[in-house]
VOPAVEX-717704 format. One record per residue: residue in one letter; x, y, z of N, C-alpha, C, O in turn. Coordinates in steps of 0.05 Angstrom, whole numbers. Atoms other than C-alpha are relative to their C-alpha. Layout:
// residues N
{tifi->A&n.px->X&n.py->Y&n.pz->Z&ca.px->X&ca.py->Y&ca.pz->Z&c.px->X&c.py->Y&c.pz->Z&o.px->X&o.py->Y&o.pz->Z}
...
// end
This chain:
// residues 145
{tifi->X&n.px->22&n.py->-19&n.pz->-3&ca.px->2864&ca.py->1196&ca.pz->1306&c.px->-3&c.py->15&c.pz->-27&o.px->18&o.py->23&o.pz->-38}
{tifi->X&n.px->3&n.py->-16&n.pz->18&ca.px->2833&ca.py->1232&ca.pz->1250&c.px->0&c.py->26&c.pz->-1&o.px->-1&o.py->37&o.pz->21}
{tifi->X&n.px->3&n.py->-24&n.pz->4&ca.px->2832&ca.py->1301&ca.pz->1221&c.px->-13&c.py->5&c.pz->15&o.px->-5&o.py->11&o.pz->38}
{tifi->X&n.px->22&n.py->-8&n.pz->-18&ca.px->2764&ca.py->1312&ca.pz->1244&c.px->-1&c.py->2&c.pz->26&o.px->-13&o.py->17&o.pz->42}
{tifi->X&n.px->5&n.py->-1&n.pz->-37&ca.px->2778&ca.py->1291&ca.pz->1311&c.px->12&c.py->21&c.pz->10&o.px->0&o.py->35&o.pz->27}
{tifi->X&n.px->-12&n.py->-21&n.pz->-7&ca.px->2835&ca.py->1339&ca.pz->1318&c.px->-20&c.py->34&c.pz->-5&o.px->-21&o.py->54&o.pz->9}
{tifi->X&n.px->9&n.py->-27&n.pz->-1&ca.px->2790&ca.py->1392&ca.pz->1284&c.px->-15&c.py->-4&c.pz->23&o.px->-11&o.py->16&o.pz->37}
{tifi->X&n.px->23&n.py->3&n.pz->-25&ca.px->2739&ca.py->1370&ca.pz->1341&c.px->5&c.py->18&c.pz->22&o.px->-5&o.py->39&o.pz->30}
{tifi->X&n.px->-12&n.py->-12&n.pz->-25&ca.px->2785&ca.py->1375&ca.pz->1397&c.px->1&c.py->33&c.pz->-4&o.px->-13&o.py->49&o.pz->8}
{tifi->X&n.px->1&n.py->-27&n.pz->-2&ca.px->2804&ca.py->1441&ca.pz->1375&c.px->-25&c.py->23&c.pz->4&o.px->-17&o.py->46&o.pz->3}
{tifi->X&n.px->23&n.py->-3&n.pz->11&ca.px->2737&ca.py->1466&ca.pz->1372&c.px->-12&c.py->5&c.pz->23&o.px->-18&o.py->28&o.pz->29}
{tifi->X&n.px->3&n.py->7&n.pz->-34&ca.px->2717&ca.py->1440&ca.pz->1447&c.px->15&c.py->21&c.pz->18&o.px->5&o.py->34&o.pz->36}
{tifi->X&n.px->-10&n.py->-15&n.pz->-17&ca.px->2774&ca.py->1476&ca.pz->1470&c.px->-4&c.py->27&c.pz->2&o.px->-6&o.py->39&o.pz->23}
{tifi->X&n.px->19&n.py->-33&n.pz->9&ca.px->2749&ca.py->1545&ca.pz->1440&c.px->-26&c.py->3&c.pz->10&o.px->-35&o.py->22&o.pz->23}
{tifi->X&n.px->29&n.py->3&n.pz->-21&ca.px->2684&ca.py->1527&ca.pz->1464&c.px->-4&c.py->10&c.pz->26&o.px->-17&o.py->29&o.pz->35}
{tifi->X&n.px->3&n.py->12&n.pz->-25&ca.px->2692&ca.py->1506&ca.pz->1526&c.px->23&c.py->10&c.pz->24&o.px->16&o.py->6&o.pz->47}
{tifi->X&n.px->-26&n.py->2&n.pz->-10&ca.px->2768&ca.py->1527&ca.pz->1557&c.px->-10&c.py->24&c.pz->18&o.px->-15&o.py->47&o.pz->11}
{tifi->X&n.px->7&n.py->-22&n.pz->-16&ca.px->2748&ca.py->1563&ca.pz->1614&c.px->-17&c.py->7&c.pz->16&o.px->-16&o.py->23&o.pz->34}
{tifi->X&n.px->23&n.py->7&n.pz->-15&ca.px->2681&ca.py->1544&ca.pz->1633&c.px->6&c.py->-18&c.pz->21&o.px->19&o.py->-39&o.pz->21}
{tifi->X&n.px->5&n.py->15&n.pz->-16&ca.px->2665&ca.py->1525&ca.pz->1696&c.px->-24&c.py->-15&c.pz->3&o.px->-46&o.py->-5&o.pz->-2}
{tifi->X&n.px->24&n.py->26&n.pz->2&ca.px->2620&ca.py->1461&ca.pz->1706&c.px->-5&c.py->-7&c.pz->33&o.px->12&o.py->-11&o.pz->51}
{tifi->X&n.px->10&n.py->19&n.pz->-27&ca.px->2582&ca.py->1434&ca.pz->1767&c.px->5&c.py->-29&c.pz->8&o.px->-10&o.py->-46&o.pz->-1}
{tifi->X&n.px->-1&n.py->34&n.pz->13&ca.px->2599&ca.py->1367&ca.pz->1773&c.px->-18&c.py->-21&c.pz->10&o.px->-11&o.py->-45&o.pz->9}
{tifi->X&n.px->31&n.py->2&n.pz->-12&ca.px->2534&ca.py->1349&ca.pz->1802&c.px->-10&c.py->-19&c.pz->-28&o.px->-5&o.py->-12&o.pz->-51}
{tifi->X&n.px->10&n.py->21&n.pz->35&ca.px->2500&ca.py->1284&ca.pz->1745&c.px->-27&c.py->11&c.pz->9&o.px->-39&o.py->10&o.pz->30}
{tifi->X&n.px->28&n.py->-13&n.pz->6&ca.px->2438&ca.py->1319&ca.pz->1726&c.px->-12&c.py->-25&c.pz->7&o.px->-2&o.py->-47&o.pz->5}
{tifi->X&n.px->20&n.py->20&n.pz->2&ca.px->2373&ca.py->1283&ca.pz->1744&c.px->-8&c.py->-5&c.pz->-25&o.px->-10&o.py->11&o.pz->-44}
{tifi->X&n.px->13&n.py->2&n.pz->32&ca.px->2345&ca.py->1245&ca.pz->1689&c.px->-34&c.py->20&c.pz->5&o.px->-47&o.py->22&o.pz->26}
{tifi->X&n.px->30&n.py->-1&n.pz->-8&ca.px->2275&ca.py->1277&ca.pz->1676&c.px->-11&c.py->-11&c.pz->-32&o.px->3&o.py->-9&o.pz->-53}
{tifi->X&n.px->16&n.py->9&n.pz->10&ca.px->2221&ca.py->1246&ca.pz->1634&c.px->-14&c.py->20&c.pz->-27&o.px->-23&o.py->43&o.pz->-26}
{tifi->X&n.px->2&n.py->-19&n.pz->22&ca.px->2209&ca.py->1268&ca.pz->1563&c.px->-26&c.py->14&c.pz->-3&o.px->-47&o.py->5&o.pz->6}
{tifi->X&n.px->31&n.py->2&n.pz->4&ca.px->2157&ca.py->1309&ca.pz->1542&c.px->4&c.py->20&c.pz->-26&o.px->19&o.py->39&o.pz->-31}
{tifi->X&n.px->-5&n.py->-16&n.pz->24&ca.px->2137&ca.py->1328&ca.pz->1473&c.px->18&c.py->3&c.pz->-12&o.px->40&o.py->-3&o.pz->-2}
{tifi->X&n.px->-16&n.py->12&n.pz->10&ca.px->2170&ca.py->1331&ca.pz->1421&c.px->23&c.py->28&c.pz->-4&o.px->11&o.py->49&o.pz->-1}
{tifi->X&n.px->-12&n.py->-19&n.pz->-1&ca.px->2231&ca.py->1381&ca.pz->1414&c.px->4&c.py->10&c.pz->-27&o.px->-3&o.py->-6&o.pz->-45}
{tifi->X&n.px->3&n.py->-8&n.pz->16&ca.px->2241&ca.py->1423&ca.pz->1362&c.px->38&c.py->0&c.pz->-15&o.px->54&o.py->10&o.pz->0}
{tifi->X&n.px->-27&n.py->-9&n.pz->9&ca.px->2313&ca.py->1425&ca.pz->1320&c.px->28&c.py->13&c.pz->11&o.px->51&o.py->9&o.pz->18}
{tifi->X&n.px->-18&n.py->-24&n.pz->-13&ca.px->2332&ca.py->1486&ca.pz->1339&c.px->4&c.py->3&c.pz->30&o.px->22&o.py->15&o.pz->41}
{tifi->X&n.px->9&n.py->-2&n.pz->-29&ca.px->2307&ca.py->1477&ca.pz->1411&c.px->30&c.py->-29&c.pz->12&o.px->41&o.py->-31&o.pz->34}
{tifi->X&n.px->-24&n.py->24&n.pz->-3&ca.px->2364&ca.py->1414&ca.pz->1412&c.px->24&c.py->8&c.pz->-9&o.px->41&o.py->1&o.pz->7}
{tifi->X&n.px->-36&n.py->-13&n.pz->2&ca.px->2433&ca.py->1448&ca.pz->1381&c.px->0&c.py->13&c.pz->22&o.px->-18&o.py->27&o.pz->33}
{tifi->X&n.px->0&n.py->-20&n.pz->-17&ca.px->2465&ca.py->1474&ca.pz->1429&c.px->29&c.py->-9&c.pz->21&o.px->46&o.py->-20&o.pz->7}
{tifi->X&n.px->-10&n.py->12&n.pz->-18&ca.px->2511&ca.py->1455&ca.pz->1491&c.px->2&c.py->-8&c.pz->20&o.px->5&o.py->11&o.pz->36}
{tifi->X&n.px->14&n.py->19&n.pz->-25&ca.px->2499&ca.py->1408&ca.pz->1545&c.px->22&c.py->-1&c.pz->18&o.px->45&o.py->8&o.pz->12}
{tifi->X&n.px->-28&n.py->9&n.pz->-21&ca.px->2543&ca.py->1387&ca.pz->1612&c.px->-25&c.py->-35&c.pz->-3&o.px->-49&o.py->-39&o.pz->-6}
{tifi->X&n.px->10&n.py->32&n.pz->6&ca.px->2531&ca.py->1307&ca.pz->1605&c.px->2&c.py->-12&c.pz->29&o.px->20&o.py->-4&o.pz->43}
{tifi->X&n.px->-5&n.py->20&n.pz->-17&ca.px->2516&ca.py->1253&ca.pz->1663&c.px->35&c.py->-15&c.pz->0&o.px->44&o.py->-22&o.pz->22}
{tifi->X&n.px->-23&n.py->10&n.pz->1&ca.px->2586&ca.py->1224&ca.pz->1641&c.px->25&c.py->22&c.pz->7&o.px->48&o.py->17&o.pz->1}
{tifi->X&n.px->-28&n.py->-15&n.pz->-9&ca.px->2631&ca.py->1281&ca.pz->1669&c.px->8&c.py->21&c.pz->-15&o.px->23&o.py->38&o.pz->-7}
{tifi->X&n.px->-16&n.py->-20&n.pz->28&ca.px->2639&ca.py->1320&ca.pz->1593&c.px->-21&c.py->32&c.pz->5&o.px->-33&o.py->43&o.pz->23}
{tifi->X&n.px->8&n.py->-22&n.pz->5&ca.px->2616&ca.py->1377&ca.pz->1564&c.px->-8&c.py->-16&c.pz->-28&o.px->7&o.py->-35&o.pz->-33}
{tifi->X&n.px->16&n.py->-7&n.pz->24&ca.px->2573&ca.py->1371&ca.pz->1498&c.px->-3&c.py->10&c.pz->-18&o.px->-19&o.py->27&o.pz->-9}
{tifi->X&n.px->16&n.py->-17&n.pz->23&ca.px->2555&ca.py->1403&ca.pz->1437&c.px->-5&c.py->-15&c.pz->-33&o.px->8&o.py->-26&o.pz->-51}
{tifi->X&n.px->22&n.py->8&n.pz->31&ca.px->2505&ca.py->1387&ca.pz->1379&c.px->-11&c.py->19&c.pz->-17&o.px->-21&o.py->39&o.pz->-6}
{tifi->X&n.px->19&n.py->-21&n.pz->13&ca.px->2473&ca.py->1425&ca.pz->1319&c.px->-13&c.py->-26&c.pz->-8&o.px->-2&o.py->-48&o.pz->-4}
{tifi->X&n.px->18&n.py->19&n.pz->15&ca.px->2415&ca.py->1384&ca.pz->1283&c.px->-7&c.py->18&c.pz->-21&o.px->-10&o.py->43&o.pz->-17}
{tifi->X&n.px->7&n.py->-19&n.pz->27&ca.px->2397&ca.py->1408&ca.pz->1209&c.px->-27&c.py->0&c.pz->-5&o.px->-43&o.py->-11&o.pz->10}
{tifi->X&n.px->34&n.py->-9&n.pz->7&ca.px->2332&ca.py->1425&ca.pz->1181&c.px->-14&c.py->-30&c.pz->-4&o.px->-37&o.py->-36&o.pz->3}
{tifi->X&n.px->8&n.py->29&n.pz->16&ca.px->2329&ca.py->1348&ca.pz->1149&c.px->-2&c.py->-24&c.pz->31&o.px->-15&o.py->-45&o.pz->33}
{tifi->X&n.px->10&n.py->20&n.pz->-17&ca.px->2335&ca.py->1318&ca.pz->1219&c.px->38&c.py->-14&c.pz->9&o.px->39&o.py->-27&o.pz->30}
{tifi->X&n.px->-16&n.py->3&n.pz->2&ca.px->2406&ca.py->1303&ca.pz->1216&c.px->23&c.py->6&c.pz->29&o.px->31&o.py->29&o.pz->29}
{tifi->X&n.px->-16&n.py->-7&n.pz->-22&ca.px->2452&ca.py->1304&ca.pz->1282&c.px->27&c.py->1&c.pz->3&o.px->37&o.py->-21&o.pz->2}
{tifi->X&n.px->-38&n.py->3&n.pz->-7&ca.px->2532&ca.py->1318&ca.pz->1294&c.px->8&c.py->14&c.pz->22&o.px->0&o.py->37&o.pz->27}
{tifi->X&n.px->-8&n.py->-9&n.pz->-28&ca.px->2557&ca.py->1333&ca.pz->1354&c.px->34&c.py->-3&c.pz->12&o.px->49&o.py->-9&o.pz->-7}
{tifi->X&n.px->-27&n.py->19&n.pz->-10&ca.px->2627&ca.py->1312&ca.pz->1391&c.px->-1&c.py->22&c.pz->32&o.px->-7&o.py->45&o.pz->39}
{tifi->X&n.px->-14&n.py->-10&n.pz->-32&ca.px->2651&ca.py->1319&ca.pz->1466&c.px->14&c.py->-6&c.pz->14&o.px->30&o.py->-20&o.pz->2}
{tifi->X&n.px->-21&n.py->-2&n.pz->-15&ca.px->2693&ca.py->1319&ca.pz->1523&c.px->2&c.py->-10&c.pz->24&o.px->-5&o.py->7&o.pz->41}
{tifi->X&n.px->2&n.py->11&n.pz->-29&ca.px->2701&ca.py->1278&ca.pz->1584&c.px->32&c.py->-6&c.pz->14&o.px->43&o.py->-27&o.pz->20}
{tifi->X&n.px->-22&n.py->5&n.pz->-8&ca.px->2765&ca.py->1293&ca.pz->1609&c.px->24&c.py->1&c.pz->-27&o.px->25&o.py->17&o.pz->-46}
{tifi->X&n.px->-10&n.py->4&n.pz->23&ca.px->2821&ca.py->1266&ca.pz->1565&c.px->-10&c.py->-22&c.pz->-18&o.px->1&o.py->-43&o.pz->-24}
{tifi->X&n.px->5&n.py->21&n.pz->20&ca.px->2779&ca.py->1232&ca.pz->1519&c.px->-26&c.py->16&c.pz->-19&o.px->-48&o.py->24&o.pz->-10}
{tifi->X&n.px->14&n.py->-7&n.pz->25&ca.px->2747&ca.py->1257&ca.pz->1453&c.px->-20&c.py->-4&c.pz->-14&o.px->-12&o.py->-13&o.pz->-35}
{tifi->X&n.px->5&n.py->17&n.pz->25&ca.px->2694&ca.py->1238&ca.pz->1415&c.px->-19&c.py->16&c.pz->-16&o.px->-20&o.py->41&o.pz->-16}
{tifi->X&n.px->22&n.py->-4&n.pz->14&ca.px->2638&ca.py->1243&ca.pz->1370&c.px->-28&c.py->-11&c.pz->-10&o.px->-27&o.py->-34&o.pz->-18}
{tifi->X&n.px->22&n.py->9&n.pz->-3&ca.px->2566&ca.py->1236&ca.pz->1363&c.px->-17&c.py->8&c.pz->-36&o.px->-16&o.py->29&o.pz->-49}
{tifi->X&n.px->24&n.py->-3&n.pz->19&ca.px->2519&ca.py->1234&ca.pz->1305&c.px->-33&c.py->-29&c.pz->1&o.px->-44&o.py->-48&o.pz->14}
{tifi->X&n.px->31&n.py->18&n.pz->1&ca.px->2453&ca.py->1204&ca.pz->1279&c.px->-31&c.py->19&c.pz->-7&o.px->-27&o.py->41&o.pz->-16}
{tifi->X&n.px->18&n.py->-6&n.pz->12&ca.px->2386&ca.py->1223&ca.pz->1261&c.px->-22&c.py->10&c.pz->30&o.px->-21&o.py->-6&o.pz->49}
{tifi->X&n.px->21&n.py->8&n.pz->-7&ca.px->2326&ca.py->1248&ca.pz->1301&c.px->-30&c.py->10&c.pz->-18&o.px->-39&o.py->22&o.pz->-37}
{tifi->X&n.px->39&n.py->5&n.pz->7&ca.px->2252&ca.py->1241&ca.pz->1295&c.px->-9&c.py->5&c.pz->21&o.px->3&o.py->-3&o.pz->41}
{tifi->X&n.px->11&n.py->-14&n.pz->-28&ca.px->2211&ca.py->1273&ca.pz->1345&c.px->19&c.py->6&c.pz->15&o.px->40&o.py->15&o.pz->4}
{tifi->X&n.px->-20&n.py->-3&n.pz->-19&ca.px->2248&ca.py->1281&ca.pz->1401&c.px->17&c.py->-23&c.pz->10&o.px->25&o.py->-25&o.pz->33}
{tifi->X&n.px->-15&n.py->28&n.pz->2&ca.px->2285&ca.py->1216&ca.pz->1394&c.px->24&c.py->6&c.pz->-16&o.px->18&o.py->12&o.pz->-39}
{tifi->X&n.px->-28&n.py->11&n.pz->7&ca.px->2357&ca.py->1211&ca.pz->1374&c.px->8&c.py->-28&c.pz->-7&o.px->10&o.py->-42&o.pz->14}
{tifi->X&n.px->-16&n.py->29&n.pz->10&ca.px->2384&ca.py->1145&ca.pz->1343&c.px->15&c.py->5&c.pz->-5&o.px->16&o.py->29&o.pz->-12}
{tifi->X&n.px->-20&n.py->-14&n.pz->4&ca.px->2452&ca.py->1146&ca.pz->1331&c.px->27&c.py->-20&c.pz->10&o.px->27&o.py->-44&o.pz->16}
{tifi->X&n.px->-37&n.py->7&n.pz->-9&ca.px->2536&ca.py->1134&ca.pz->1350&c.px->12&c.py->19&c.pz->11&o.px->8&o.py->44&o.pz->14}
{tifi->X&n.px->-18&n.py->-18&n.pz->-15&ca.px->2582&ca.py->1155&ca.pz->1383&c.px->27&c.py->-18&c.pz->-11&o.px->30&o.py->-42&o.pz->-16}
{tifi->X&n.px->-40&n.py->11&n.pz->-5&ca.px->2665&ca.py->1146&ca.pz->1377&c.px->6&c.py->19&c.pz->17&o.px->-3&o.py->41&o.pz->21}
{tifi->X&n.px->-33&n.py->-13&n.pz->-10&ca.px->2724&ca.py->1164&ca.pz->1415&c.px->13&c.py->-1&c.pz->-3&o.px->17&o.py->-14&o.pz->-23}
{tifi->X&n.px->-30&n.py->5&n.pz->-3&ca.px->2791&ca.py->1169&ca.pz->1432&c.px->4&c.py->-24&c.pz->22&o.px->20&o.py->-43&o.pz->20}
{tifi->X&n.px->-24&n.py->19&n.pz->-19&ca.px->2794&ca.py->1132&ca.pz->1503&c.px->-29&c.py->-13&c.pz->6&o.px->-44&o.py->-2&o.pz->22}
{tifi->X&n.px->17&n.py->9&n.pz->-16&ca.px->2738&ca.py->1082&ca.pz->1509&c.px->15&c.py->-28&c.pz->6&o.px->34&o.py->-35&o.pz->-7}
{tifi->X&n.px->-7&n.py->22&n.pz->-14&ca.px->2750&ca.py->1017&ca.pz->1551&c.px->-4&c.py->-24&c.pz->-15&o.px->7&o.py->-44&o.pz->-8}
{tifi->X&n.px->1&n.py->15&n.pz->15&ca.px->2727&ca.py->979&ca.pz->1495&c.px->5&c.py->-10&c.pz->-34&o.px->-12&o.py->-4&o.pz->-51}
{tifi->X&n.px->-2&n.py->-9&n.pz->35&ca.px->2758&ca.py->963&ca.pz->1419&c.px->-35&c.py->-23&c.pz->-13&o.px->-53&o.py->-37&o.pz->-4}
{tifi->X&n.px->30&n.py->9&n.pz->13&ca.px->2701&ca.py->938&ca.pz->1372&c.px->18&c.py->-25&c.pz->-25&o.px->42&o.py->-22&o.pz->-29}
{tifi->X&n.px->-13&n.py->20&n.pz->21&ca.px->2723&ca.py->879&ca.pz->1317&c.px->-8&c.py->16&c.pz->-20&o.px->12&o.py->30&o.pz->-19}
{tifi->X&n.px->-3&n.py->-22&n.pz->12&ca.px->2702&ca.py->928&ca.pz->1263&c.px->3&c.py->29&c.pz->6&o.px->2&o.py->41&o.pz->27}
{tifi->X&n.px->-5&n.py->-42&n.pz->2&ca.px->2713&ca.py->1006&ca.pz->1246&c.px->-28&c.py->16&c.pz->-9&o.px->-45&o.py->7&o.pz->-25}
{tifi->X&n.px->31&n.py->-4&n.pz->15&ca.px->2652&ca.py->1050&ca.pz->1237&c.px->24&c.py->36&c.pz->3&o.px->39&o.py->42&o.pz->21}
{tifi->X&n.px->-9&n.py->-23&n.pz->11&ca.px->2679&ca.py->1125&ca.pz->1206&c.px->25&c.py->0&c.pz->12&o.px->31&o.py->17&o.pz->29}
{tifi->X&n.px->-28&n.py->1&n.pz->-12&ca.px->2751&ca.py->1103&ca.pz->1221&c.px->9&c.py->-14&c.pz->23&o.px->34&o.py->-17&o.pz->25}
{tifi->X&n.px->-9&n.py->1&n.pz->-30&ca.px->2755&ca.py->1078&ca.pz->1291&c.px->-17&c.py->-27&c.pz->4&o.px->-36&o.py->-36&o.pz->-8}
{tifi->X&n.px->2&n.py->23&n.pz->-9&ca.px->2748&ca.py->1019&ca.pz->1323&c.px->-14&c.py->5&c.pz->35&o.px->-21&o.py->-14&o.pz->48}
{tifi->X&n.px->8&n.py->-1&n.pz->-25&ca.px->2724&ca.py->1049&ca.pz->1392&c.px->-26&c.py->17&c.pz->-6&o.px->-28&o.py->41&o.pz->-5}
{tifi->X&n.px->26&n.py->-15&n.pz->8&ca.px->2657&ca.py->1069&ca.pz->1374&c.px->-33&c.py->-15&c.pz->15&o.px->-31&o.py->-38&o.pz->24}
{tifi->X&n.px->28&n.py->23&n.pz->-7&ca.px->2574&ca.py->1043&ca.pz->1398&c.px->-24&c.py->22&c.pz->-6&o.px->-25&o.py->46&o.pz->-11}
{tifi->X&n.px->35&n.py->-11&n.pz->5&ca.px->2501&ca.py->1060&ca.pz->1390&c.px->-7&c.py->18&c.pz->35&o.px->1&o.py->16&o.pz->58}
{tifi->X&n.px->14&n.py->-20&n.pz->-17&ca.px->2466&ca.py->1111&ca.pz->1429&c.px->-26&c.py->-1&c.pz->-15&o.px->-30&o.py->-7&o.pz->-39}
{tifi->X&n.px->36&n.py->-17&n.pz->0&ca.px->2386&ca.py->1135&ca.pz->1435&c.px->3&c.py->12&c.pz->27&o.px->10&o.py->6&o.pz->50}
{tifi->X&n.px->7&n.py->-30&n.pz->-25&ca.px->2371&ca.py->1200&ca.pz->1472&c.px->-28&c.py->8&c.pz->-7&o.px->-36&o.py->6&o.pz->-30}
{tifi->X&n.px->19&n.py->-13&n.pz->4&ca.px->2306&ca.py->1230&ca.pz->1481&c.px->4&c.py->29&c.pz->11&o.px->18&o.py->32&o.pz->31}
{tifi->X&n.px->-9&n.py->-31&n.pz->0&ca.px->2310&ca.py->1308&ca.pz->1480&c.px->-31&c.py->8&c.pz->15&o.px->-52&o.py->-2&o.pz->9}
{tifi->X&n.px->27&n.py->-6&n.pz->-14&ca.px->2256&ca.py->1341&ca.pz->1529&c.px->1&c.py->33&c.pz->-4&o.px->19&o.py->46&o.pz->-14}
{tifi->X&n.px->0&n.py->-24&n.pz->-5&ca.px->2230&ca.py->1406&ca.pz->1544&c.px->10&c.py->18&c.pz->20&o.px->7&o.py->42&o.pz->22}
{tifi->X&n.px->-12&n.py->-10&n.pz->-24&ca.px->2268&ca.py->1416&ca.pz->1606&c.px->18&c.py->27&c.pz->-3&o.px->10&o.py->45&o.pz->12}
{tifi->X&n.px->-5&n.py->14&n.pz->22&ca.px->2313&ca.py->1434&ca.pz->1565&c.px->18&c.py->-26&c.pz->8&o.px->26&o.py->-27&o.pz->31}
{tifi->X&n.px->-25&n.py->16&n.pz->-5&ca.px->2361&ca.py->1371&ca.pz->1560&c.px->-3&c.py->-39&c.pz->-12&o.px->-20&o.py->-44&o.pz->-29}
{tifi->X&n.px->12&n.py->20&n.pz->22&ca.px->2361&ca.py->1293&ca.pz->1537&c.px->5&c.py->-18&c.pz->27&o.px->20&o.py->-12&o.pz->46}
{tifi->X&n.px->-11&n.py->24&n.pz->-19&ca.px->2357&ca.py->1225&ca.pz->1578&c.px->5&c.py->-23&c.pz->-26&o.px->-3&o.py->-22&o.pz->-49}
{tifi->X&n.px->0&n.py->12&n.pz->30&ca.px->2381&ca.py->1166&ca.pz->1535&c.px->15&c.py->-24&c.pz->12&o.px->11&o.py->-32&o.pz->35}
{tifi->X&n.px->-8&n.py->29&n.pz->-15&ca.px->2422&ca.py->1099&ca.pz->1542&c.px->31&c.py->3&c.pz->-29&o.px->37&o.py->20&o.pz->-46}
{tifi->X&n.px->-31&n.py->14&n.pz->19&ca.px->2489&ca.py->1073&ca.pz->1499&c.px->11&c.py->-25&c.pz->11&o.px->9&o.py->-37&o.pz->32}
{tifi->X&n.px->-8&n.py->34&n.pz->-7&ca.px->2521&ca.py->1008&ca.pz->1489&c.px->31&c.py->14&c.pz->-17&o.px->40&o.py->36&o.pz->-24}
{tifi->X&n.px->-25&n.py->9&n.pz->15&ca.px->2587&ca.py->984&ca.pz->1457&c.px->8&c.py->-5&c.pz->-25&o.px->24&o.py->-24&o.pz->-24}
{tifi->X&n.px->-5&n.py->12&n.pz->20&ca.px->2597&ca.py->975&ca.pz->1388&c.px->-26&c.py->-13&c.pz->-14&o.px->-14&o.py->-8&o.pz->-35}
{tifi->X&n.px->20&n.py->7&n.pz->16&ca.px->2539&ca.py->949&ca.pz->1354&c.px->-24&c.py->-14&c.pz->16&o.px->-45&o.py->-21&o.pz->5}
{tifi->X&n.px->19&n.py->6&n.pz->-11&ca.px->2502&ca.py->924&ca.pz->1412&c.px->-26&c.py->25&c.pz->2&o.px->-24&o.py->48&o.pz->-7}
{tifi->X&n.px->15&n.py->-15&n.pz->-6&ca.px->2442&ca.py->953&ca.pz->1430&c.px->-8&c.py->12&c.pz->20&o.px->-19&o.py->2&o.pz->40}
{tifi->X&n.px->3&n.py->-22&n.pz->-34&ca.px->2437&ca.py->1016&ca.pz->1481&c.px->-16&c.py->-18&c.pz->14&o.px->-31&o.py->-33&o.pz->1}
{tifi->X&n.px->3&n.py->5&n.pz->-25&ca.px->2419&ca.py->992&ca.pz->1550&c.px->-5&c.py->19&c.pz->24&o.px->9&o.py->38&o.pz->31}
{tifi->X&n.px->11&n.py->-22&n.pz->-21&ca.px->2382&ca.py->1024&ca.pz->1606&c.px->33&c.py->-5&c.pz->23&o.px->42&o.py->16&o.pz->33}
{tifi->X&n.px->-18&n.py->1&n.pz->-12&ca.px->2445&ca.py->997&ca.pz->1648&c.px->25&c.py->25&c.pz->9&o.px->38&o.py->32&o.pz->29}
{tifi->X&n.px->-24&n.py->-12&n.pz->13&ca.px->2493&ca.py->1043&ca.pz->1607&c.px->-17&c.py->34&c.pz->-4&o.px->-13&o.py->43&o.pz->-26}
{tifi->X&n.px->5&n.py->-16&n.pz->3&ca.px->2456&ca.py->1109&ca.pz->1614&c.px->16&c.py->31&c.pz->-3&o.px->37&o.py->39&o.pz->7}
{tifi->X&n.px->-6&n.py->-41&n.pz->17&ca.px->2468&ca.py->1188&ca.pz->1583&c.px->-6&c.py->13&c.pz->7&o.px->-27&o.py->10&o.pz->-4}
{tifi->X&n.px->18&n.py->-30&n.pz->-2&ca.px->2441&ca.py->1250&ca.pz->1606&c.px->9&c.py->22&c.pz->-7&o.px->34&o.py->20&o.pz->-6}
{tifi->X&n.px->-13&n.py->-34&n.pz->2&ca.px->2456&ca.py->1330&ca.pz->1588&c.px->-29&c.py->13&c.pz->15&o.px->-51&o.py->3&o.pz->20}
{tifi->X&n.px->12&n.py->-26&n.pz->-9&ca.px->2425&ca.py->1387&ca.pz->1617&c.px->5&c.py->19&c.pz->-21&o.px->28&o.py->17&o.pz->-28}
{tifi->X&n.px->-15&n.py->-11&n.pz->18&ca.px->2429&ca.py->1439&ca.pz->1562&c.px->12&c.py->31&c.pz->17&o.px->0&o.py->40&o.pz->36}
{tifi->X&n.px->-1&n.py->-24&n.pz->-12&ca.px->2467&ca.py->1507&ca.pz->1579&c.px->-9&c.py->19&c.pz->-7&o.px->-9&o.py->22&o.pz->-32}
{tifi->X&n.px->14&n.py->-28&n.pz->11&ca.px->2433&ca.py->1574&ca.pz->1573&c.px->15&c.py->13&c.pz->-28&o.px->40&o.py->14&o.pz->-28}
{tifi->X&n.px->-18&n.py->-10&n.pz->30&ca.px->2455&ca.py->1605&ca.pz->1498&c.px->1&c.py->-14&c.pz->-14&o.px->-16&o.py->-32&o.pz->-13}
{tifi->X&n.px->-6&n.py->14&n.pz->11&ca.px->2476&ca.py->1577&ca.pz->1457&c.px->36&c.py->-5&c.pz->-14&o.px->41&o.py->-23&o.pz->-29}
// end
C-alpha cells in the first residue's frame, strides 16, 4: 500500500470516525443539469456501503478516496458538465488487474453523473473494461461540507 493511501486512510478516519450512517442504498435519481464544482466537493454516503469524499478544482479536475468497511480506496478523473470520467483503486477489491495504474493492480473505470439533488448516479467496471449499468454507484451528498 502506498503513502497516499495511508495518508488517505488517515484522513477518512478524521473525517468520518464517529459518524453515524443510514444504511439505507440511496435511490438513484435522474440527472439534471449540469452541477457546478463547488456544488460536487464535498461528502457523500455511497450505494456501496462507504462513506465518500471529493474536491474538484477550478480546471475540472477530480480526487477523491473512500471507505467501505475495511477497504480503502481512491477515486479521480476529470469532469465536464456534470459527468465524471474517471478510476478508482483500492485496497480489497475481488479483482487483481494484469497491469498497475498509479501503483496498484486493483484498480477500474468509473462514470458518475452529479445532479442537483444533491448527489451522483454512475456505473464502474474492473480494470480497464468499460463501466456497466450492471456494476452501479450512487452517493447522496451530506449537508456541509
Amino acid at each position: 500500500m502506498t503513502s497516499r493511501m495511508f495518508a488517505v486512510i488517515a484522513v477518512v478516519g478524521l473525517m468520518f470516525g464517529g459518524l453515524a450512517i443510514d444504511s439505507k442504498t440511496p435511490e438513484p435519481i435522474a440527472p439534471v443539469g449540469a452541477a457546478s464544482n463547488s456544488a460536487i466537493s464535498g461528502a457523500y454516503v455511497d450505494s456501496l456501503g462507504g462513506k465518500l469524499y471529493v474536491e474538484v478544482d477550478e480546471a475540472g479536475r477530480l480526487e477523491g478516496f473512500y471507505e467501505h468497511g475495511a477497504t480503502f480506496g481512491e477515486v479521480y478523473g476529470r469532469v465536464e458538465g456534470n459527468t465524471l470520467t474517471g478510476f478508482w483503486m483500492e485496497n480489497g477489491s475481488p479483482m487483481t488487474c494484469a497491469n498497475e495504474r498509479h501503483g496498484t493492480a486493483t484498480w477500474g473505470r468509473l462514470k458518475w453523473a452529479f445532479n442537483d439533488e444533491p448527489g451522483f448516479v454512475g456505473v464502474f467496471n474492473y480494470c480497464g473494461a468499460e463501466p456497466i449499468v450492471t456494476k452501479a454507484w450512487s452517493g447522496t451528498r451530506l449537508a456541509g461540507r
